[in-house]
One Martini backbone bead per residue (centre of mass of N, CA, C, O) as a GRO file, in nm:
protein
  331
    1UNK     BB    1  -2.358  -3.220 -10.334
    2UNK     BB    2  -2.662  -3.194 -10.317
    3UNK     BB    3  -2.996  -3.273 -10.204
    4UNK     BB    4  -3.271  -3.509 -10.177
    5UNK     BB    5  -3.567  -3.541 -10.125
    6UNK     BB    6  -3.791  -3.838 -10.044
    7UNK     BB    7  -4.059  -3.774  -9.929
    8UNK     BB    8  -4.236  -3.704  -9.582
    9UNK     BB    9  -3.977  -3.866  -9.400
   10UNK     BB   10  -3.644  -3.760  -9.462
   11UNK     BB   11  -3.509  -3.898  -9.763
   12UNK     BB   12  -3.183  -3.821  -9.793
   13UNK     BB   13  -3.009  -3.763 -10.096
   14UNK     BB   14  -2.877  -3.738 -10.348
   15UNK     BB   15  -2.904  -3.641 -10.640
   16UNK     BB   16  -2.729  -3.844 -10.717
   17UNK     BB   17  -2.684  -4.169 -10.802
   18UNK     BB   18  -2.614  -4.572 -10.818
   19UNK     BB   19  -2.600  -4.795 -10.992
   20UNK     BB   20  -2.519  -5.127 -10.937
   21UNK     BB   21  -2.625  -5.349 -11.158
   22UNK     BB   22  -2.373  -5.369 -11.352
   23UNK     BB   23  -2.152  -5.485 -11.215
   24UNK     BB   24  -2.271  -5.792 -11.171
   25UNK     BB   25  -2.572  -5.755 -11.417
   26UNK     BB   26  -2.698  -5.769 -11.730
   27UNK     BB   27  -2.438  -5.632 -11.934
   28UNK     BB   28  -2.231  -5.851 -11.848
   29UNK     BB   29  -1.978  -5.935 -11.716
   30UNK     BB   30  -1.858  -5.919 -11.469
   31UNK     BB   31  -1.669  -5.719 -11.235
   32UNK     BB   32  -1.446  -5.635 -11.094
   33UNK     BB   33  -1.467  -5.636 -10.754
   34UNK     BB   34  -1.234  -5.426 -10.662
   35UNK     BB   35  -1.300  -5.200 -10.842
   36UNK     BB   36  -1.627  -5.140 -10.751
   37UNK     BB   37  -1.512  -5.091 -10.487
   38UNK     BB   38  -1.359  -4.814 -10.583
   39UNK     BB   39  -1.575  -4.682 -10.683
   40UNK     BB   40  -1.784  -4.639 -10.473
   41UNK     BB   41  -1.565  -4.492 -10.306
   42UNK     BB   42  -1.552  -4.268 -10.499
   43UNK     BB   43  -1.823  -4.158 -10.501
   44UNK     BB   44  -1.826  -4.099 -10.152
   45UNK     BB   45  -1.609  -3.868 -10.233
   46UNK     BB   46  -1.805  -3.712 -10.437
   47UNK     BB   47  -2.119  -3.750 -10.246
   48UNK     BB   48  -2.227  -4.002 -10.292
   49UNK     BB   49  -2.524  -4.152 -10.095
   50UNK     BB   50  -2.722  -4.335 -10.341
   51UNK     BB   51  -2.761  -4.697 -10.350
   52UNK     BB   52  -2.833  -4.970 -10.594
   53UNK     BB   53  -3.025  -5.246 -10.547
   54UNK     BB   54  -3.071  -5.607 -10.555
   55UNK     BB   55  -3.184  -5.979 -10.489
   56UNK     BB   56  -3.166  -6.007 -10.837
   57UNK     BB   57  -2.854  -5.931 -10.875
   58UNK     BB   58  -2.745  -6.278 -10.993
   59UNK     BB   59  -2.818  -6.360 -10.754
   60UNK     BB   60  -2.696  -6.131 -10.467
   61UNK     BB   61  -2.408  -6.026 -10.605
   62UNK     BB   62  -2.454  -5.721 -10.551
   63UNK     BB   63  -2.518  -5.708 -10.248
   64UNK     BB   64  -2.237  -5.829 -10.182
   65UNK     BB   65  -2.070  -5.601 -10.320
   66UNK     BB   66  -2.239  -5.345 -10.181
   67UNK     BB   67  -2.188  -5.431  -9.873
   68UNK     BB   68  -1.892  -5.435  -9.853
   69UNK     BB   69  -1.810  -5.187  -9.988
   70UNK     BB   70  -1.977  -4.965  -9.785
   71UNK     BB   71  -1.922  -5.041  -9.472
   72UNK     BB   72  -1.719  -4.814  -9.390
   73UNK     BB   73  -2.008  -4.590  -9.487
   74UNK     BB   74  -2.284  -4.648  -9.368
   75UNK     BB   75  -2.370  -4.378  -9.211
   76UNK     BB   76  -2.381  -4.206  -9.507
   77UNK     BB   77  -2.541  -4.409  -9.657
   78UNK     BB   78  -2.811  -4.497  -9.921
   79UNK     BB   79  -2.976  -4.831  -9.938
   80UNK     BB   80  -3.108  -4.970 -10.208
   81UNK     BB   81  -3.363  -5.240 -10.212
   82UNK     BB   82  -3.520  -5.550 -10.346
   83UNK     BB   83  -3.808  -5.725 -10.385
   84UNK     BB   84  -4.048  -5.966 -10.613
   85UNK     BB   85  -3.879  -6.261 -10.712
   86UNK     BB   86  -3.864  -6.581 -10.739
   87UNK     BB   87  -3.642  -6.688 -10.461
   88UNK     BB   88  -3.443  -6.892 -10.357
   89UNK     BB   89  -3.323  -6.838 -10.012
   90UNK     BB   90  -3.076  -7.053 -10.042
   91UNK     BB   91  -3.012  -7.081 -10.338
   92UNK     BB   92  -3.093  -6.832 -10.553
   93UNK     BB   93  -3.286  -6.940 -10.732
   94UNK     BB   94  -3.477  -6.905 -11.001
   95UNK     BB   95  -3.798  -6.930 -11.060
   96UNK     BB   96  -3.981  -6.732 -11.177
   97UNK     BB   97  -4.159  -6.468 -11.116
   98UNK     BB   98  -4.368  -6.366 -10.873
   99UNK     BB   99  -4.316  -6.256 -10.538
  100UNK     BB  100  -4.516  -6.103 -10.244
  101UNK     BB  101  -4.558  -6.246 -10.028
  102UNK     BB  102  -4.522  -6.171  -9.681
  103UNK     BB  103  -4.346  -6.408  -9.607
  104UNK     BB  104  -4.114  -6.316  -9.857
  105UNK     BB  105  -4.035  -6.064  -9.763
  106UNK     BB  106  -3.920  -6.117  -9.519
  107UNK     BB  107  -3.696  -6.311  -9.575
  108UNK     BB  108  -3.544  -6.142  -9.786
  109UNK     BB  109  -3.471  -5.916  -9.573
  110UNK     BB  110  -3.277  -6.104  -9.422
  111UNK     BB  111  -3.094  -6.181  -9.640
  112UNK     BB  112  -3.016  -5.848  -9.709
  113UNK     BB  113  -2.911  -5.778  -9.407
  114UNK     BB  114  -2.683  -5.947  -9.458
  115UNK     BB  115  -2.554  -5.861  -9.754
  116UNK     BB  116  -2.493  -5.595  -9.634
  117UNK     BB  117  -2.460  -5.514  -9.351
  118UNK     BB  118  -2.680  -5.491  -9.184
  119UNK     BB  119  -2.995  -5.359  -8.978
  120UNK     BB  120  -3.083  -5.164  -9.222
  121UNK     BB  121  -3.317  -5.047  -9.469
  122UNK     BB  122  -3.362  -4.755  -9.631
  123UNK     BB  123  -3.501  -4.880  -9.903
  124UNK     BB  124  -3.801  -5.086  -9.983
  125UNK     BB  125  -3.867  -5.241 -10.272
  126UNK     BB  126  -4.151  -5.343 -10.499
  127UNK     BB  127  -4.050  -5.438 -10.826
  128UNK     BB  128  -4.309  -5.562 -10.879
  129UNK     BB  129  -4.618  -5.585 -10.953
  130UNK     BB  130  -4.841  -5.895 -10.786
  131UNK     BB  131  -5.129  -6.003 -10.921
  132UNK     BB  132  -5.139  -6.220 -10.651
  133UNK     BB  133  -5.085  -5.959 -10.443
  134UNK     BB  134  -5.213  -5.731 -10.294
  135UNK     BB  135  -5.099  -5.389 -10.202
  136UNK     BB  136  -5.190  -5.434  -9.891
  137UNK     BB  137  -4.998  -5.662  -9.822
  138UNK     BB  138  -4.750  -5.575  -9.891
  139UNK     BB  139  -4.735  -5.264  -9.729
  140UNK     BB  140  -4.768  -5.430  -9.442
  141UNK     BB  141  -4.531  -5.578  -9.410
  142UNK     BB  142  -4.344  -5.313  -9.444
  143UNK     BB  143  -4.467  -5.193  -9.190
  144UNK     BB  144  -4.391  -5.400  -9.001
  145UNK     BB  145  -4.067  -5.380  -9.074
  146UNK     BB  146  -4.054  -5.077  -8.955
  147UNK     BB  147  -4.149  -5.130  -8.704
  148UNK     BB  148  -3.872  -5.342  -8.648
  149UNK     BB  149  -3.645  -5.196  -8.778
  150UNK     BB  150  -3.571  -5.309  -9.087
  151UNK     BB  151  -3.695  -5.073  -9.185
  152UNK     BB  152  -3.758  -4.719  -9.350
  153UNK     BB  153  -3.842  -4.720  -9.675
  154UNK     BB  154  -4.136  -4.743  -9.909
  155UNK     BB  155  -4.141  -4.889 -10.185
  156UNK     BB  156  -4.166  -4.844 -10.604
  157UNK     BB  157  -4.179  -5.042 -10.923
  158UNK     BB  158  -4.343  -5.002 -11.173
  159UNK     BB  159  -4.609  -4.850 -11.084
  160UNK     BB  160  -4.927  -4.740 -11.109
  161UNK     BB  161  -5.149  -4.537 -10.973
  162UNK     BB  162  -5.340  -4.743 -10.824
  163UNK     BB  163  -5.122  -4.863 -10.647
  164UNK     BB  164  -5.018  -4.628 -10.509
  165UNK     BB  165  -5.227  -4.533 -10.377
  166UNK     BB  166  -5.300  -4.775 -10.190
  167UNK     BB  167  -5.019  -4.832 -10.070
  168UNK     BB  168  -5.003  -4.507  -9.937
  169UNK     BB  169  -5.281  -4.585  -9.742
  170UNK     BB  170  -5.116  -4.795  -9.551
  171UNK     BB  171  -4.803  -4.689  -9.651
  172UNK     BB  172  -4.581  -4.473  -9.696
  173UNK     BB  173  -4.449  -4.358  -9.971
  174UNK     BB  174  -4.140  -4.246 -10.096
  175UNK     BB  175  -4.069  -4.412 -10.372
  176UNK     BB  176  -4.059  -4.397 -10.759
  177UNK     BB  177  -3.922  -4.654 -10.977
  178UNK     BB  178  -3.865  -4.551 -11.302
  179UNK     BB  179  -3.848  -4.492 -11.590
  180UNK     BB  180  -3.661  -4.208 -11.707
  181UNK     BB  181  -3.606  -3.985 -11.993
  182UNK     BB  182  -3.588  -3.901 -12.344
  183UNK     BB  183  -3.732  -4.180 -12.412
  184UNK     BB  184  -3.881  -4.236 -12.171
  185UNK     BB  185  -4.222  -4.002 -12.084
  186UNK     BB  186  -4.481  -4.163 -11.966
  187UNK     BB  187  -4.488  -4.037 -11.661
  188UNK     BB  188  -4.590  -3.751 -11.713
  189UNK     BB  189  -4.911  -3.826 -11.770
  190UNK     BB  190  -4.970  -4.000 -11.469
  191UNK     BB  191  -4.744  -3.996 -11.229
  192UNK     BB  192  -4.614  -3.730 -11.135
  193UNK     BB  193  -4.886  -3.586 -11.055
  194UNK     BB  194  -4.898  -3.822 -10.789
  195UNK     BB  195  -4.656  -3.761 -10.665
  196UNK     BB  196  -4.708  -3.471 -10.584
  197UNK     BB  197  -4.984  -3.514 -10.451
  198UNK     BB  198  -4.827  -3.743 -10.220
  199UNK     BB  199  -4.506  -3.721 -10.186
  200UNK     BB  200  -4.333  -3.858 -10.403
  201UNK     BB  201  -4.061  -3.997 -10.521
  202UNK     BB  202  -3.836  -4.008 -10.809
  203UNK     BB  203  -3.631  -4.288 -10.953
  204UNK     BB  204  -3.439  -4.306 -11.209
  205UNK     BB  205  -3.381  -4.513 -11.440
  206UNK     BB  206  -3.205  -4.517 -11.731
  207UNK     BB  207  -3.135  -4.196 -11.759
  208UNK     BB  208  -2.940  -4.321 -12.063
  209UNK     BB  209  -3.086  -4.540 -12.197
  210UNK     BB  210  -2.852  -4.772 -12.171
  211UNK     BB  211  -2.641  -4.579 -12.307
  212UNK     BB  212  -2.745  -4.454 -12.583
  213UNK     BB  213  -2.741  -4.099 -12.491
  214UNK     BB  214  -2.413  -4.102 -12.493
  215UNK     BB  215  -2.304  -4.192 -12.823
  216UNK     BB  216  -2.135  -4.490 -12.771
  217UNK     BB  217  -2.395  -4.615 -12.959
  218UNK     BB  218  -2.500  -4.793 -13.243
  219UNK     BB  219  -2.597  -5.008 -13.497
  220UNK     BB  220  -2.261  -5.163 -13.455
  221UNK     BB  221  -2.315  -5.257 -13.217
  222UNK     BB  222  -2.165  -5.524 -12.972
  223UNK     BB  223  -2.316  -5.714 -12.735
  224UNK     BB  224  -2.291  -5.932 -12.540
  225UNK     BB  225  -2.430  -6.215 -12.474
  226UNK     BB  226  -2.503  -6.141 -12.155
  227UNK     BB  227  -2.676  -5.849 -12.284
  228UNK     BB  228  -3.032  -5.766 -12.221
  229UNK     BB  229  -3.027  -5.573 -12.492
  230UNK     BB  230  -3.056  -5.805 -12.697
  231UNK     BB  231  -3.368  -5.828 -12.601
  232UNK     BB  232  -3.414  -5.506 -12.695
  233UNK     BB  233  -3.602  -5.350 -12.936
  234UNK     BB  234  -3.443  -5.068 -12.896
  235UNK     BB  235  -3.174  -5.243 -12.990
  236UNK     BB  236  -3.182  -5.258 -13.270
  237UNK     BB  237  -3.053  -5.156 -13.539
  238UNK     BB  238  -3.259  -5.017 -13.634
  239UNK     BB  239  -3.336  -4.846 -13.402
  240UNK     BB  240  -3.126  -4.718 -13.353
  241UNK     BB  241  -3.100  -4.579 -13.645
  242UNK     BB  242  -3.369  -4.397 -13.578
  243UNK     BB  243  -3.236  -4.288 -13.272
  244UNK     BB  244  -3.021  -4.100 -13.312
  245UNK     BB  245  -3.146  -3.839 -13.309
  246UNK     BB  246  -3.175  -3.764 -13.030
  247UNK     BB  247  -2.864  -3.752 -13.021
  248UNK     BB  248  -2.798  -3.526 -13.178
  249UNK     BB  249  -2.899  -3.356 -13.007
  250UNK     BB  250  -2.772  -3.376 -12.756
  251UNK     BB  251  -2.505  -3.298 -12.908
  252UNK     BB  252  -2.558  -3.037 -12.986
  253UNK     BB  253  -2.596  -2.888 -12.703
  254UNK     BB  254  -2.339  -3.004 -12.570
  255UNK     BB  255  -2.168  -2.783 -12.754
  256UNK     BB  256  -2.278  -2.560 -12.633
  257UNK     BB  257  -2.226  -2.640 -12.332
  258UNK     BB  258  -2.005  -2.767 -12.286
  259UNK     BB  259  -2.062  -3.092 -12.289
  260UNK     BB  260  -2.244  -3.397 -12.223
  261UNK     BB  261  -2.475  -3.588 -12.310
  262UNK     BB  262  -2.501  -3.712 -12.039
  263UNK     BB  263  -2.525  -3.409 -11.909
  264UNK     BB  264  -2.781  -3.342 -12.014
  265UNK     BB  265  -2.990  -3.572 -11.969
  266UNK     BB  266  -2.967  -3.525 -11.663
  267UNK     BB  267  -3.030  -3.227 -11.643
  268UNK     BB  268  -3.278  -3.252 -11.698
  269UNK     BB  269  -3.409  -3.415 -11.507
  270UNK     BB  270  -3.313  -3.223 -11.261
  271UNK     BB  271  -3.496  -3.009 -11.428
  272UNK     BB  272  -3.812  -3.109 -11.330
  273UNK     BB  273  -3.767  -3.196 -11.047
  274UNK     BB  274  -3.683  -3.195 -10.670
  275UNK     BB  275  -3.772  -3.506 -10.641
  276UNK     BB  276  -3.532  -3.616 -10.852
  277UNK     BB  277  -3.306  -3.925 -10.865
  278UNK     BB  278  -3.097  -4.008 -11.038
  279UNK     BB  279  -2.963  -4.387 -11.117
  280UNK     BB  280  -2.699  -4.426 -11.271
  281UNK     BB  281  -2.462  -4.620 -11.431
  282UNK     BB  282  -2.144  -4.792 -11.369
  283UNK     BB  283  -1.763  -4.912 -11.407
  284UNK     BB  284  -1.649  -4.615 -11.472
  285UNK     BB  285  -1.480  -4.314 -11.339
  286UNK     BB  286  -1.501  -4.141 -11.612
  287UNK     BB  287  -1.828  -4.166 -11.597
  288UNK     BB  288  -1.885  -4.065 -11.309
  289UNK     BB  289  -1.783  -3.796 -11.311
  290UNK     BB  290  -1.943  -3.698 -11.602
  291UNK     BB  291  -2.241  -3.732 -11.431
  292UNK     BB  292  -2.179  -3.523 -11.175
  293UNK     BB  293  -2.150  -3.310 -11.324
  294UNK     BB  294  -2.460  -3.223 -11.416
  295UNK     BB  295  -2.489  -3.103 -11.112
  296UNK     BB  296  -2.356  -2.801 -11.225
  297UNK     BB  297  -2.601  -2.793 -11.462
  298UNK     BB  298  -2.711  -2.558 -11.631
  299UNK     BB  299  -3.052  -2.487 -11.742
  300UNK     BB  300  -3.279  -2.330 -11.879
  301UNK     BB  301  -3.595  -2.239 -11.985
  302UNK     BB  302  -3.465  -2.238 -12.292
  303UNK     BB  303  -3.327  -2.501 -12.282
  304UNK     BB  304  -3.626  -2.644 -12.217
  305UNK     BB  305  -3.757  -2.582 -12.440
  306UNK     BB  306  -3.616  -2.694 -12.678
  307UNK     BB  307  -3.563  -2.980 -12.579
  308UNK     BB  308  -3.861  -3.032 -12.633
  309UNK     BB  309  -3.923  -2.937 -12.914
  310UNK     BB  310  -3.732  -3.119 -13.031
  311UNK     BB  311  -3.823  -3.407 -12.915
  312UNK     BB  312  -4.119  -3.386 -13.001
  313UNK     BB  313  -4.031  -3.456 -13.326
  314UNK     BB  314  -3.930  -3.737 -13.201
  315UNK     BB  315  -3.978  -4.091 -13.270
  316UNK     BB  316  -3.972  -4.369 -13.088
  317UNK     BB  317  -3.806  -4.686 -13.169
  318UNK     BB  318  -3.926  -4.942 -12.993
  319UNK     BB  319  -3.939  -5.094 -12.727
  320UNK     BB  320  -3.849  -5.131 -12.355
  321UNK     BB  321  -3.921  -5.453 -12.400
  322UNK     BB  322  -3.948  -5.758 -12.415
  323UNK     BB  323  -4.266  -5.907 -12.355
  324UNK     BB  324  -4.216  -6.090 -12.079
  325UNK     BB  325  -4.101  -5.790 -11.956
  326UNK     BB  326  -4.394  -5.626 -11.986
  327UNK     BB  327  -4.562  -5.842 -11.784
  328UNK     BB  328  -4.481  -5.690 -11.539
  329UNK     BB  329  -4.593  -5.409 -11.622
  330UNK     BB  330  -4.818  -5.174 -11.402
  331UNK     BB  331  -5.043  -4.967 -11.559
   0.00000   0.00000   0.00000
């Protein structure tokens, strides 16, 4: 497995890491804690040092299966975890909105650095950014946080440009997490440039569309009652039927290629820039192992310029979040 560097002060990862919100929240019920387990340290033997967490995934039981299950590898892995959502740290319950007061970032660190089971935290995501508190008071919390030793490196989740330069003028953001695949190229027009000129990390989730290119899923698919995909405008049926075409390119290309559509769709991320490791997510091994084999395919400058100019003539139909889930978002 190659390592990519994140930020300017040797945030050191895999290629690919592992999202690990699946696991236990958000796509539908909870999957067996023991099997999850034998999941990642699957991933740690096939080289992936870099798994995402959060405290609001479950809130917290995500983290308490990341933390559990990595704890006899934690000297070889980069933990990711996240603050920034009013969740009361004693009873875990959501109370819905965002917080990111000093106060309660630092709370939230304690309650994190318990649950995964560590004494530091690698890398300390802003979840969204908190319209009700500076982003410089946000910045100087964390950089409090590495000073005492309690976090090593300063992200931020789906920050527009204006955040991103402020935060970064308090403390070094090492990386800035946010969609980014073939259906959703939007950080292209004026993200991706200013983390290049501040030496900031990339990190795409749902690098693979929420499962939608890897051509598992058509307009006929049914998702659990409990699968937050129900709620996204771009999985209505409709929009599933629109968006085919998309998947059919990455088909055709991973027929010449013998691969298959998930390893198109990483190899095209990871030939965009040295600096981006996406974090797909899975609960299963033989999806893992499908999407590691990715870091071995090469595309050439004429297999990118083809996978572009066939994207460019397809419009993406459906937003890729519910208006409630939208308002959250910082551009």
């Amino acid at each position: 497995m190659n390592k990519r560097t994140l930020g300017r002060n040797g945030l050191e990862v895999s290629a690919l890491g592992l999202g690990c919100m699946g696991m236990s929240f958000g796509l539908g019920p909870a999957a067996d804690k023991q099997e999850m387990s034998k999941l990642m340290h699957a991933a740690v033997e096939r080289g992936v040092t870099f798994f995402d967490t959060a405290e609001v995934y479950g809130p917290f039981a995500n983290e308490e299966l990341v933390g559990e299950a990595l704890a006899p590898f934690r000297q070889q892995v980069v933990i990711a975890t996240k603050f920034g959502f009013d969740i009361d740290q004693a009873t875990g319950q959501n109370l819905g909105g965002l917080n990111s007061r000093p106060e309660h970032i630092k709370q939230v660190v304690e309650g994190s650095l318990k649950r995964l089971r560590t004494d530091v935290i690698d890398l300390l995501y802003q979840h969204r950014v908190d319209p009700n508190v500076p982003i410089e008071d946000v910045a100087g919390a964390v950089k409090d946080l590495i000073q005492a030793g309690k976090v090593k490196h300063f992200g931020l989740s789906e920050a527009g440009v204006d955040v991103i330069r402020r935060a970064h003028a308090v403390q070094p953001v090492a990386a800035l997490q946010s969609e980014y695949s073939l259906w959703w190229r939007e950080p292209e027009q004026d993200i991706l440039p200013v983390l290049e000129e501040l030496g900031i990390g990339f990190v795409p989730f749902s690098p693979l569309g929420k499962g939608f290119l890897t051509g598992k899923i058509d307009e006929n698919t049914e998702f659990d009652k409990s699968d937050f995909r129900n709620t996204v405008p771009r999985f209505s049926p409709e929009a599933r039927k629109a968006n085919q075409t998309l998947v059919d390119l990455l088909g055709r290309i991973a027929q010449e290629k013998n691969a298959t559509n998930a390893q198109i769709a990483l190899a095209w991320l990871l030939a965009q820039k040295p600096w981006i490791a996406p974090i797909p997510g899975t609960t299963k091994l033989h999806r893992l192992e499908e999407n590691l084999g990715a870091t071995s395919l090469q595309l050439t400058a004429d297999d990118l310029r083809e996978i572009d100019a066939a994207a460019a003539q397809i419009t993406v139909q459906g937003a890729r979040y519910a208006e409630a889930q939208q308002k959250m978002i910082n551009r």
